[in-house]
C-alpha positions as YAML, in Angstrom:
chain: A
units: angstrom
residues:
- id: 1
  name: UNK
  ca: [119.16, 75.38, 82.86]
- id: 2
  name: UNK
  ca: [120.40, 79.20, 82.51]
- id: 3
  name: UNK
  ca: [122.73, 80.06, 79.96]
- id: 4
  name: UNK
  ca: [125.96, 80.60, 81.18]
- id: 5
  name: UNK
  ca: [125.72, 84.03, 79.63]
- id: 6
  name: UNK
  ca: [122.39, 85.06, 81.07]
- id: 7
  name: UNK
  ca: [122.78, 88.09, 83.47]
- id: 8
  name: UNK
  ca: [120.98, 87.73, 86.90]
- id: 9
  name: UNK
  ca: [118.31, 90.37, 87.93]
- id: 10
  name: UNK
  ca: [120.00, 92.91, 90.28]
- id: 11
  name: UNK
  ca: [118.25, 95.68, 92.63]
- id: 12
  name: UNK
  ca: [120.01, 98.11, 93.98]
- id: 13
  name: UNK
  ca: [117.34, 99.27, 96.95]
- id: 14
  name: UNK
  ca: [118.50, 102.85, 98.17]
- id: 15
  name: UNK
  ca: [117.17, 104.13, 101.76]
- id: 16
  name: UNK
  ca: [117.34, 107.24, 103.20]
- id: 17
  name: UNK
  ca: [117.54, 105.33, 107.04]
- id: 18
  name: UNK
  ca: [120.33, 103.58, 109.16]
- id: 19
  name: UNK
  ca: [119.29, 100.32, 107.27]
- id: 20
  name: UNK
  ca: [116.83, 98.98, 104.56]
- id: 21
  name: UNK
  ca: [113.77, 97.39, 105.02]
- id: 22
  name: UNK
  ca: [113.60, 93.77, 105.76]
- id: 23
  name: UNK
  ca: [110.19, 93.42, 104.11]
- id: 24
  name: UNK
  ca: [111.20, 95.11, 100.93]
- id: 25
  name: UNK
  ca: [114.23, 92.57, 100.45]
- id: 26
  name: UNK
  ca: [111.82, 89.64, 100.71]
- id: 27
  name: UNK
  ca: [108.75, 91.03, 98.50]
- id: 28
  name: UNK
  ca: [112.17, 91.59, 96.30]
- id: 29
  name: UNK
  ca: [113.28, 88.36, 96.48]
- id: 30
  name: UNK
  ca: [109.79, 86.60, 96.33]
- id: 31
  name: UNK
  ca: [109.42, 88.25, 93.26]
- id: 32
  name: UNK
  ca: [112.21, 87.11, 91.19]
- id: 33
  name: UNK
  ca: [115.47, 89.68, 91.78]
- id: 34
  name: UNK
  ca: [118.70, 87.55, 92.06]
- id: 35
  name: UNK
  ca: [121.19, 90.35, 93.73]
- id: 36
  name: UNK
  ca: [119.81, 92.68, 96.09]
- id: 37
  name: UNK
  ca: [122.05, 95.17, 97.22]
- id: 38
  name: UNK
  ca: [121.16, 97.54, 100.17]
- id: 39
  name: UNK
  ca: [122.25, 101.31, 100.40]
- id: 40
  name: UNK
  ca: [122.26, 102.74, 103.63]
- id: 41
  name: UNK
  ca: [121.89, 106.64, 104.82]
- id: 42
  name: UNK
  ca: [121.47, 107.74, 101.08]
- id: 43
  name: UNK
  ca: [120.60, 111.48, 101.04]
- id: 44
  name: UNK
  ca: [119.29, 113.01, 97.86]
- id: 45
  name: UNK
  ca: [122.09, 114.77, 96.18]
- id: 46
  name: UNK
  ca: [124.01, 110.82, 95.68]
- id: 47
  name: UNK
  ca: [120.98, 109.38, 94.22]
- id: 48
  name: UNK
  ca: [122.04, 110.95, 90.64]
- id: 49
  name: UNK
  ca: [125.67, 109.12, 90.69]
- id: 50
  name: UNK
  ca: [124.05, 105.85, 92.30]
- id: 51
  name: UNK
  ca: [121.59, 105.85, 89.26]
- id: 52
  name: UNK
  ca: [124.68, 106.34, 86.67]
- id: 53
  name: UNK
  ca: [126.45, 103.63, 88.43]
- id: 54
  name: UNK
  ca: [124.07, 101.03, 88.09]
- id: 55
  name: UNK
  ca: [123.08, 101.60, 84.31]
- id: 56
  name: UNK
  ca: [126.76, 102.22, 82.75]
- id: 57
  name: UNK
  ca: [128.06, 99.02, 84.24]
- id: 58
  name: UNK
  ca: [126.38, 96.37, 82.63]
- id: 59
  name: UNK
  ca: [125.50, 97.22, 78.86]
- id: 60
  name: UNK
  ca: [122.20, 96.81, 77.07]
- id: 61
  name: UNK
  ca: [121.29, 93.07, 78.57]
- id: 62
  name: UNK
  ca: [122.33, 93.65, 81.60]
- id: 63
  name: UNK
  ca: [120.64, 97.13, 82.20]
- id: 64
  name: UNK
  ca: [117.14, 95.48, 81.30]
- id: 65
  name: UNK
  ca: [117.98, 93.18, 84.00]
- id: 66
  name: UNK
  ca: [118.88, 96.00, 86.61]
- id: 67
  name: UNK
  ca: [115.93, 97.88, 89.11]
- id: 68
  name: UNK
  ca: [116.22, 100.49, 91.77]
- id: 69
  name: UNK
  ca: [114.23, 101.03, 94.76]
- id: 70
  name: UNK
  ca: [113.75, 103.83, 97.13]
- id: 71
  name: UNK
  ca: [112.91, 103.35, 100.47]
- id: 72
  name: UNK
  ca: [113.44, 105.79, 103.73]
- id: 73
  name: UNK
  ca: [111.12, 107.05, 105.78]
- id: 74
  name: UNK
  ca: [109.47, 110.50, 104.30]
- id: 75
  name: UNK
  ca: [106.84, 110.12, 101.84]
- id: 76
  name: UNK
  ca: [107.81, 113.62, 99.89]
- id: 77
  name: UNK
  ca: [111.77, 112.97, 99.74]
- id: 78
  name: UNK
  ca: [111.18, 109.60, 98.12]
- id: 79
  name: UNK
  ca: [109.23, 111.00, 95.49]
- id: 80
  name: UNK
  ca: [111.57, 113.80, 94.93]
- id: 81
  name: UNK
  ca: [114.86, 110.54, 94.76]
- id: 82
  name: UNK
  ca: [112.22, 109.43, 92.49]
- id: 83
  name: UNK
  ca: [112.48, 112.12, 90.09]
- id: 84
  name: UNK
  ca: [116.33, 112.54, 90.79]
- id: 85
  name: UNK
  ca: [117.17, 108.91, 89.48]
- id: 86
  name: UNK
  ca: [114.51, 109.84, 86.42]
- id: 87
  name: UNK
  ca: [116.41, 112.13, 85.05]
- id: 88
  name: UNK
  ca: [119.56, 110.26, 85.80]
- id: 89
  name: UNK
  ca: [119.22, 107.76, 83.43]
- id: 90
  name: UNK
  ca: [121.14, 107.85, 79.69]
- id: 91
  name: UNK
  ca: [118.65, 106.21, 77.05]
- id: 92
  name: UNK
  ca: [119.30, 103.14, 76.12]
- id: 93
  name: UNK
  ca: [120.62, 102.81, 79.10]
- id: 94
  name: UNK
  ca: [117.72, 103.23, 81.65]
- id: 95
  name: UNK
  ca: [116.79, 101.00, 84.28]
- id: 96
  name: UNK
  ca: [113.03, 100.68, 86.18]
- id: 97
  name: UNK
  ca: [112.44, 102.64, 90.07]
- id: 98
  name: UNK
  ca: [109.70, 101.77, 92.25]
- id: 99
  name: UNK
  ca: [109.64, 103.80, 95.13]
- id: 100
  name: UNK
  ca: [108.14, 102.85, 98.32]
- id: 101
  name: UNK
  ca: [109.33, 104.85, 101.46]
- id: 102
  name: UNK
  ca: [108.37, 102.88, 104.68]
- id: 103
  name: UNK
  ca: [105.79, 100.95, 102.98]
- id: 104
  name: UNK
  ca: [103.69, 103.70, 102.82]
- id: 105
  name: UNK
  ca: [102.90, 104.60, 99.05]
- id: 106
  name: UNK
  ca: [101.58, 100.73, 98.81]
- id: 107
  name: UNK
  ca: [100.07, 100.88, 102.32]
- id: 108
  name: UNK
  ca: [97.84, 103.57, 101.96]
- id: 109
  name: UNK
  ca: [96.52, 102.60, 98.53]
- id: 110
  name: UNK
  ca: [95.54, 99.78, 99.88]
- id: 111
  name: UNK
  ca: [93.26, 101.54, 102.45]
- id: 112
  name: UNK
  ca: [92.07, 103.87, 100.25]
- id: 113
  name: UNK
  ca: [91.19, 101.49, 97.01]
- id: 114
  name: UNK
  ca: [89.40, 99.35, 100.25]
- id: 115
  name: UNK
  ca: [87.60, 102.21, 100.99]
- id: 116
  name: UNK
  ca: [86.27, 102.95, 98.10]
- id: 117
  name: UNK
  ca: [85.32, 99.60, 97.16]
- id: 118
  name: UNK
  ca: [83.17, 98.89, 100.04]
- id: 119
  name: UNK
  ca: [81.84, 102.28, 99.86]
- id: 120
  name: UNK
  ca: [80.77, 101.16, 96.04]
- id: 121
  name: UNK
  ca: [79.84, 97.86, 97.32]
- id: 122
  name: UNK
  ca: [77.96, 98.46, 100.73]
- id: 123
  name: UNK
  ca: [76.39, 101.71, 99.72]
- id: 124
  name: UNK
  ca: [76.68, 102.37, 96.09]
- id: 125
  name: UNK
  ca: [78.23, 105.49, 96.31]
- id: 126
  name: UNK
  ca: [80.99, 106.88, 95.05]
- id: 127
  name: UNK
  ca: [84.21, 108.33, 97.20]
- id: 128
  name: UNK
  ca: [84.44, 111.69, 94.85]
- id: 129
  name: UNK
  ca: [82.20, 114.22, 97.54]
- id: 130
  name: UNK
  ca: [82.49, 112.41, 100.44]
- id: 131
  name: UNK
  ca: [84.25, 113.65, 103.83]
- id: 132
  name: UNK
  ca: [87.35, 112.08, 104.93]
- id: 133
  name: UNK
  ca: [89.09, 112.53, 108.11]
- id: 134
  name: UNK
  ca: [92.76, 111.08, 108.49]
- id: 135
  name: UNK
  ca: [93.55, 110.84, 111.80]
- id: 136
  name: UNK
  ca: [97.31, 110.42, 112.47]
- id: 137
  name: UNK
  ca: [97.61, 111.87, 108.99]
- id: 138
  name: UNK
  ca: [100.55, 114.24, 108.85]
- id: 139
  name: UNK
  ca: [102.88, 110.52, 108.47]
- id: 140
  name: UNK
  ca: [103.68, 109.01, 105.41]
- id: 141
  name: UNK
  ca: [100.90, 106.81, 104.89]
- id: 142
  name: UNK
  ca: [98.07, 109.43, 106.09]
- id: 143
  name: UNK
  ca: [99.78, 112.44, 103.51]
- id: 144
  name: UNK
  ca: [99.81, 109.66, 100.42]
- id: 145
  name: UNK
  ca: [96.76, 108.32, 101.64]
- id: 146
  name: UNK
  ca: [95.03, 111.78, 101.41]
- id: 147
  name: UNK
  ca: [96.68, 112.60, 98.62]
- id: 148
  name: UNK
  ca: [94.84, 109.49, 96.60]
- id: 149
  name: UNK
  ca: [91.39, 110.09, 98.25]
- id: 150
  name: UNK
  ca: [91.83, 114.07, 97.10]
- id: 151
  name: UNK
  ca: [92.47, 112.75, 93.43]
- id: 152
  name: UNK
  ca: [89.47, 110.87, 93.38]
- id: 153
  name: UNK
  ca: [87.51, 114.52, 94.31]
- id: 154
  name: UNK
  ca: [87.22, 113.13, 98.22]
- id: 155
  name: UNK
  ca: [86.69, 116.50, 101.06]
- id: 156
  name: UNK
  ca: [89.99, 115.50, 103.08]
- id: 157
  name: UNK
  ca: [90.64, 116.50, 106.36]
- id: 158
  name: UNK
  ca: [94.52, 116.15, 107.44]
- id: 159
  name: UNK
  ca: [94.30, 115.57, 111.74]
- id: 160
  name: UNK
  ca: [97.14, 115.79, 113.45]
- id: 161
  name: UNK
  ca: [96.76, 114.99, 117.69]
- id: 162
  name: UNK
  ca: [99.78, 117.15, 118.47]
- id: 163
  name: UNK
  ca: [98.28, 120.56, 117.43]
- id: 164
  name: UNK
  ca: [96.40, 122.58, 114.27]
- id: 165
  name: UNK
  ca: [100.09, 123.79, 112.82]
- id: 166
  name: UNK
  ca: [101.06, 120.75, 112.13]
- id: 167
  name: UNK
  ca: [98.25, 119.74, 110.33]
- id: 168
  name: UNK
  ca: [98.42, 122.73, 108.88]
- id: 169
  name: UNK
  ca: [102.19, 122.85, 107.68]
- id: 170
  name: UNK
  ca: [101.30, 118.95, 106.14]
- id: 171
  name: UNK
  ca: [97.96, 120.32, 104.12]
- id: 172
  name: UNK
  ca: [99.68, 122.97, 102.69]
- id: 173
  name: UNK
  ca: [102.87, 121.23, 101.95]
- id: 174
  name: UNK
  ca: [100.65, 118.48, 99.57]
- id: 175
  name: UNK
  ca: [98.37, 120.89, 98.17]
- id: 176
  name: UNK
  ca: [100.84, 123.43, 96.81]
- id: 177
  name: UNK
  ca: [102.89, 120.27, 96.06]
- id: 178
  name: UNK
  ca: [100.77, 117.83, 94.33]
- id: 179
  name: UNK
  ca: [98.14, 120.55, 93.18]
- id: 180
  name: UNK
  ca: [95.63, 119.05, 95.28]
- id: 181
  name: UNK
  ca: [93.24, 120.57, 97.86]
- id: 182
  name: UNK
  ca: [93.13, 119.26, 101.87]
- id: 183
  name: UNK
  ca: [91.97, 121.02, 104.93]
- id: 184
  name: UNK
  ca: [93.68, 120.57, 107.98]
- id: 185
  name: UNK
  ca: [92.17, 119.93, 111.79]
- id: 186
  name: UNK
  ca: [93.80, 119.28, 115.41]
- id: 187
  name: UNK
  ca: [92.85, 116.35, 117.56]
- id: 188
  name: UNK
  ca: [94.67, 116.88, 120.21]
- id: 189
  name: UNK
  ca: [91.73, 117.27, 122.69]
- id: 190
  name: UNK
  ca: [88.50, 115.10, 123.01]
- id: 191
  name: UNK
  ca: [86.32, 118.02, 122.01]
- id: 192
  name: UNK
  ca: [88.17, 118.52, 118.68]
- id: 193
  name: UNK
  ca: [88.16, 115.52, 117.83]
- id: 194
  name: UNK
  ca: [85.01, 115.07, 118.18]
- id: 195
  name: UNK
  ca: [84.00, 118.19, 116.45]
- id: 196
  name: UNK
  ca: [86.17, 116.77, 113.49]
- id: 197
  name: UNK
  ca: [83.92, 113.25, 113.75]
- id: 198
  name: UNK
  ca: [80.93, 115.20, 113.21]
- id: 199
  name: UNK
  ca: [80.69, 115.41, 109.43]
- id: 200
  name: UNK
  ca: [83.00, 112.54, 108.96]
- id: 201
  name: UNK
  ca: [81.93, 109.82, 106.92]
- id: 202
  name: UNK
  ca: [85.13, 107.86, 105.68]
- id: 203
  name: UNK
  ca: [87.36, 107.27, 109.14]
- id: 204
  name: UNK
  ca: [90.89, 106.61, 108.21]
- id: 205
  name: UNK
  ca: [93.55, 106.16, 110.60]
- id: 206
  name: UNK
  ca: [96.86, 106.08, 110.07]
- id: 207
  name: UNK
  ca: [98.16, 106.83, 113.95]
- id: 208
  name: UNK
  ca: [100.95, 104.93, 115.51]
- id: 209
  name: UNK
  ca: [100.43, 101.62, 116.45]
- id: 210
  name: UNK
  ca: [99.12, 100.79, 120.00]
- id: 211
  name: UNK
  ca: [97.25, 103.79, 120.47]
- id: 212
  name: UNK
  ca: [93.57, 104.02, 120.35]
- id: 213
  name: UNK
  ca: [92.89, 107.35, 118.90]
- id: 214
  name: UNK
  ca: [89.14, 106.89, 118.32]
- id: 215
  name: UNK
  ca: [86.73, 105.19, 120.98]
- id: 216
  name: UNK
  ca: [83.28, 103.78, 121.05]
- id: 217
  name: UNK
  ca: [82.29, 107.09, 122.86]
- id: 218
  name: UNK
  ca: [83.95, 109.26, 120.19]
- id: 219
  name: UNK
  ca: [82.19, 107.13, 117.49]
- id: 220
  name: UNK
  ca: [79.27, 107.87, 118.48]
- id: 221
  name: UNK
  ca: [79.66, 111.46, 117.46]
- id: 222
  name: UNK
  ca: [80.14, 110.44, 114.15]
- id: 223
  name: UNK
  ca: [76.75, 110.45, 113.03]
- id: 224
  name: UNK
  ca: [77.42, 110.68, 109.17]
- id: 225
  name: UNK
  ca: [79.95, 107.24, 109.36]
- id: 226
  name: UNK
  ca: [79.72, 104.83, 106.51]
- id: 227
  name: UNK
  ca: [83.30, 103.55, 106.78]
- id: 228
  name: UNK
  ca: [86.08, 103.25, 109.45]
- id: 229
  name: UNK
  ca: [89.39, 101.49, 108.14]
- id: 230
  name: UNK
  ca: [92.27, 101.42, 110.51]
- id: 231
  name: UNK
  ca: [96.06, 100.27, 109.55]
- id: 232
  name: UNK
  ca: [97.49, 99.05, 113.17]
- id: 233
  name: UNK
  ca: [97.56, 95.40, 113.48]
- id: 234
  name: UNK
  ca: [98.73, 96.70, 117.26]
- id: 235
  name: UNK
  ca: [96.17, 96.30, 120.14]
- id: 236
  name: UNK
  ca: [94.40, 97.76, 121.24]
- id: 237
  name: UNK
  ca: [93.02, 99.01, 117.93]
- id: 238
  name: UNK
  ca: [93.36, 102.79, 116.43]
- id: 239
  name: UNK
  ca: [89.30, 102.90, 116.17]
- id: 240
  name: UNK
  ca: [86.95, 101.00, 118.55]
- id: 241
  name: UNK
  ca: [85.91, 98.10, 117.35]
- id: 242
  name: UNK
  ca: [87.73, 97.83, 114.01]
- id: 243
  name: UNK
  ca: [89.91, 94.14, 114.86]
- id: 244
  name: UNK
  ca: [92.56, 93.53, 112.56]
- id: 245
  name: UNK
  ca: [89.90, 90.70, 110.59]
- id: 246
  name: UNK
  ca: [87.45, 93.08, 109.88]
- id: 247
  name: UNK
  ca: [86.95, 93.40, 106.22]
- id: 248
  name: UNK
  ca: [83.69, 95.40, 105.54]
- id: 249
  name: UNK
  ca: [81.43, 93.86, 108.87]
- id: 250
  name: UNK
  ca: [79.15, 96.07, 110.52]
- id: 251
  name: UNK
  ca: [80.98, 97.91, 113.95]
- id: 252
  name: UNK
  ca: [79.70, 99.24, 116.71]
- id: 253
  name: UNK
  ca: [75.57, 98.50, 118.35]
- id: 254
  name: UNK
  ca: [73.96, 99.87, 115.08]
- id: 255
  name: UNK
  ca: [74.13, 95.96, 113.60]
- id: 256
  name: UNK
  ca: [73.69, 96.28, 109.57]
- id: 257
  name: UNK
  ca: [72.92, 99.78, 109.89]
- id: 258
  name: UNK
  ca: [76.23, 100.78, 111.61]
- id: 259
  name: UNK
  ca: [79.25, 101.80, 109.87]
- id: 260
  name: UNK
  ca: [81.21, 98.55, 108.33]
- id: 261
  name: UNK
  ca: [85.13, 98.78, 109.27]
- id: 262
  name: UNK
  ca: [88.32, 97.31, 107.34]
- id: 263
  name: UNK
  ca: [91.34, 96.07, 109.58]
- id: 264
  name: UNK
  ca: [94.94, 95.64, 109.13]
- id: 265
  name: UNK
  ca: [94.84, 92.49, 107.55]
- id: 266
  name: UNK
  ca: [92.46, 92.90, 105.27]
- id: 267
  name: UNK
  ca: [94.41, 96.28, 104.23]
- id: 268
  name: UNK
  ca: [97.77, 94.46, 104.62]
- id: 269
  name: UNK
  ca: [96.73, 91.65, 102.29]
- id: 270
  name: UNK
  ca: [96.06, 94.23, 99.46]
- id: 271
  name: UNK
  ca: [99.39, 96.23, 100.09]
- id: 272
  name: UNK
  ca: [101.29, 93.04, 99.94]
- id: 273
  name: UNK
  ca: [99.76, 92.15, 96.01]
- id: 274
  name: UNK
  ca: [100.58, 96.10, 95.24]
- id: 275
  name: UNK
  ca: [104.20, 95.81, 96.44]
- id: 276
  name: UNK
  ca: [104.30, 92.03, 94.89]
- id: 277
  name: UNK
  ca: [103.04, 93.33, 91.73]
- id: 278
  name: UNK
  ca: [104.95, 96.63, 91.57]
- id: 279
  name: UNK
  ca: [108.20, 94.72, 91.40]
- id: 280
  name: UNK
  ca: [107.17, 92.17, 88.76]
- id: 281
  name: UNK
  ca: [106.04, 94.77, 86.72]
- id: 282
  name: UNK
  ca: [109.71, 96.62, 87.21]
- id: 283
  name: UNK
  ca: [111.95, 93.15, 86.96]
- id: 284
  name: UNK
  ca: [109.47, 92.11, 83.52]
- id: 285
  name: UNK
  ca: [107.99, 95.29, 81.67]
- id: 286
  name: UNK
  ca: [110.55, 95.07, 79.47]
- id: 287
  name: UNK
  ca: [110.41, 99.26, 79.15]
- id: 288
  name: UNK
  ca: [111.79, 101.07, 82.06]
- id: 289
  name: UNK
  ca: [108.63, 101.94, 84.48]
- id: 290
  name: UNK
  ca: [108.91, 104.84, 87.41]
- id: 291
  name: UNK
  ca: [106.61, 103.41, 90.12]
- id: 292
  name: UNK
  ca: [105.57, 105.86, 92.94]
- id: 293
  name: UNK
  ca: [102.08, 106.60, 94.27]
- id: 294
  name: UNK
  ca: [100.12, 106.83, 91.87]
- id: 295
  name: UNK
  ca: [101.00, 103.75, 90.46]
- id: 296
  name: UNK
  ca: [100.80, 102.32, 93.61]
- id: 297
  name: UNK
  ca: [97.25, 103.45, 93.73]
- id: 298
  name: UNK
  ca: [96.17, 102.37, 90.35]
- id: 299
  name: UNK
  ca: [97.54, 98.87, 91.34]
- id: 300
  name: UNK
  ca: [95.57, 98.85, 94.36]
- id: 301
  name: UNK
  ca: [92.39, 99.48, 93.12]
- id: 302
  name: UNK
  ca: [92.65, 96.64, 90.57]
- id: 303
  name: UNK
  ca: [93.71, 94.32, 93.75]
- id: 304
  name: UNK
  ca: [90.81, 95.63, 95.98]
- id: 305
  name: UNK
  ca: [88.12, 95.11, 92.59]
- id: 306
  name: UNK
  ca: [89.26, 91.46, 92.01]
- id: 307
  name: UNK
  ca: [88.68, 90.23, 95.62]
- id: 308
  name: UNK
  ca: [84.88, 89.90, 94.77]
...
């Protein structure tokens, strides 16, 4: 039985949009937080008096007992709230943030640390060197998701389908941000994109759902392909013949020699241990964490390594 003087485990989950995500508040729930309180249309500049709030209300017990998450919708902002809400905090009286804005920091670690791992397992070689194109990549998941690959030494290519300058503007907003170095590319027309499939060999897409951005005829300008992962669990499928089960099987009429693809569910079942994780971690560390990307990515990797 719980002591009557045991304080429950609050989260205070901060987005920037209309309304939190419904997702978030389960994984939350699921992974032990009592109280979770939803903030709504949260810009930047409150996140400093939201963090003071939270941590000066409940003295030393309760503060260990206390988490904040960011949600939203833009990948950069979040980690920015992130940073806000760091320096916030009044030792002892600190509190853990994870960070999470539309899924996307866990989401895309997930499809990179999948990539990578079949790339290890399927063809013993290392991501570090190899070409990536993101297609859809200027969104949230495709700029963390090249961010990651870029840290491990990938060549990224940022493609957007509505024209080079945005693809552009996104590449050099993450280099000059994270210190990182991405090349940009337009898809917008068949030819382009198929001139940007030529030298691919680690497919990523990140596109909206429903929208085949890559087809069989496309693919088979990508000569160089080892690995195609796509994210949509919408039909029809962002990449020809990547289904939402496919979890390293051979694609396309090459059999064993082909390409091997990774689906949504394989990609979603790794994002949901990061995100499951990431909140155990900030509801029992015991030390206050700050959970963004990165960590996101390091979790992922050890998810995608123990699936054997």
């Amino acid at each position: 039985m719980r002591e009557a003087t045991e304080r429950p485990y609050i989260l205070h989950m901060l987005t920037t949009a209309p309304q939190i995500s419904p997702f978030d508040v389960n994984m939350a729930a699921d992974a032990g937080y009592q109280v979770i309180v939803p903030y709504c249309n949260v810009q930047a500049p409150m996140v400093m008096s939201l963090t003071q709030d939270a941590i000066f209300s409940r003295g030393p017990k309760g503060v260990s007992r206390t988490g904040i998450f960011i949600g939203g919708r833009d990948a950069m902002l979040a980690a920015d709230m992130l940073e806000i809400a760091r320096t916030a905090m009044v030792p002892p009286f600190e509190v853990s943030v994870f960070a999470d804005p539309s899924g996307s920091y866990t989401t895309a670690a997930a499809l990179v640390a999948l990539a990578e791992c079949h790339l290890n397992r399927t063809h013993a070689m290392e991501l570090g060197g190899k070409r990536v194109l993101i297609l859809g990549g200027t969104g949230a998941v495709g700029r963390t998701a090249a961010a990651m690959a870029a840290s491990l030494g990938a060549d990224v290519t940022i493609a957007s389908h509505h024209s080079l300058a945005r693809a552009r503007q996104v590449s050099d907003e993450i280099n000059e941000r994270l210190a990182i170095m991405t090349t940009a590319a337009s898809t917008a027309s068949v030819t382009e994109l198929r001139n940007a499939l030529a030298d691919t060999e680690i497919l990523l897409s990140t596109s909206t759902a429903g929208i085949q951005i890559a087809s069989t005829d496309d693919l088979a300008h990508a000569r160089r392909l080892l690995i195609a992962a796509d994210v949509s669990a919408v039909a029809p499928e962002g990449i020809a013949g990547v289904n939402v089960m496919n979890d390293g099987k051979p694609i396309g009429s090459n059999g064993d020699a082909g390409p091997i693809g990774i689906g949504a569910l394989a990609i979603g079942n790794v994002k949901y241990q990061v995100e499951h994780r990431l909140f155990v971690r900030m509801r029992t560390g015991g030390s206050p964490l700050y959970l963004g990307y990165a960590q996101a990515f390091e979790e992922a990797r050890a998810a995608a390594a123990g699936l054997g």
